[in-house]
C-alpha positions, 0 to 999 in steps of 0.5 A: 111323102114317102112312107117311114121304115121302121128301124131294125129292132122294131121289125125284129120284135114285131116279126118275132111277135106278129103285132106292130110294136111302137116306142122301142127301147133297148138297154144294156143289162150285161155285156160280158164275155159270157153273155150279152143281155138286152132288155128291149122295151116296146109298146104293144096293142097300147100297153108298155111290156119287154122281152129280153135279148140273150147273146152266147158264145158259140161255144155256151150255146147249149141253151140256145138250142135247148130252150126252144124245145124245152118251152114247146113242152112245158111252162116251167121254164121262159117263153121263147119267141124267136132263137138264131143260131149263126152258121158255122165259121160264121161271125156272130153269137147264137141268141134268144129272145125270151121273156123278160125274168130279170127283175121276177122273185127267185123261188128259194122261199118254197124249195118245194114248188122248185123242186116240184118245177123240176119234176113237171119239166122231167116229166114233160120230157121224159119221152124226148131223151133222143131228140135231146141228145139230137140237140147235143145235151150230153149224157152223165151215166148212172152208176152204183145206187143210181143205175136203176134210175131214169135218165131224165133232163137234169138242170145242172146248176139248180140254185135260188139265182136260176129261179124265177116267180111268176103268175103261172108259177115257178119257172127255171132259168139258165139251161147252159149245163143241162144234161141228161143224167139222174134227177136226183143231182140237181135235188142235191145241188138245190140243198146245197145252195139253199143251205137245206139238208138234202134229205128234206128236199129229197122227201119232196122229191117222193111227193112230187114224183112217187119215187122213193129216195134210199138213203144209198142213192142220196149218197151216190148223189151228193157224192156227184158234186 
């Protein structure tokens, strides 16, 4: 008797884990035409777990290229087990497998461990802006009261729904508008999607960072948006 093959998705996910997987199950989360997620369920070392499969048009792939780098340096954002970016005039949308999240907490219970999330990524990655801009993260200047400044990695649409609760903490989601510009840009979109005054977010941003927020670039920064 000649030996079973394993079907496609479960040498896939036992390639991308280096274990061997059983029982694997894949369902539809979103198909649209932002984005295509699976949830893909499997059996590993006798325990159920999942991991999620995230499809992007070439044209929203910025996360695609960005996470994995991103994971290499911080917790604060989802384990990446594998990643294929098509090559050009290639059919196909680049994808992600990453840990599953979806059903995780948001974090807008304690606006302050997001910003503090936020901060600890700026800070893993406050000597990689180069290889950033490598991997096509654009660049927004700093202007007026921001001049002085650092460029760090922004987020881009910080708010409750790109955040996760985990055992390790907080995590952010979603990295398709990052770009490298002024940190306190994301403090301001957080405020405003929490309905919070961006002053109070502001100060933890100080305790988190050691840097002081004037009330001009406050200003400056919510005028960004």
């Amino acid at each position: 008797m000649s030996e079973r093959v394993p079907d496609p998705l479960t040498s896939f996910i036992s390639r991308s884990l280096r274990a061997e997987v059983t029982e694997v199950s894949e369902e539809i989360i979103q198909d649209t035409t932002d984005a295509e997620i699976d949830r893909v369920r499997f059996t590993l070392a006798g325990a159920r777990r999942s991991l999620v499969i995230k499809r992007v048009p070439p044209s929203s792939s910025l996360e695609v290229r960005l996470l994995p780098h991103l994971a290499r340096k911080t917790d604060r954002v989802a384990t990446v087990h594998a990643r294929g970016i098509p090559p050009a005039k290639t059919p196909g949308w680049p994808w992600l497998l990453v840990e599953d999240l979806i059903d995780a907490p948001g974090a807008c219970d304690d606006l302050g461990a997001i910003v503090r999330a936020k901060f600890e990524i700026e800070r893993a990655l406050a000597a990689d802006g180069p290889a950033l801009a490598a991997l096509g993260v654009p660049r927004v200047g700093r202007l007026g009261p921001l001049a002085a400044w650092p460029e760090v990695l922004v987020h881009g649409a910080l708010g409750c729904a790109h955040t996760a609760r985990t055992v390790r903490g907080v995590v952010l989601t979603e990295w398709r508008h990052a770009y490298l510009g002024c940190a306190l840009a994301d403090v301001v979109r957080l405020a405003r999607d929490a309905g919070a005054p961006a002053r109070e977010l502001a100060d933890r941003y100080t305790e988190a960072s050691g840097r002081a927020v004037t009330p001009d670039a406050l200003a400056a920064a919510e005028a960004l948006l």
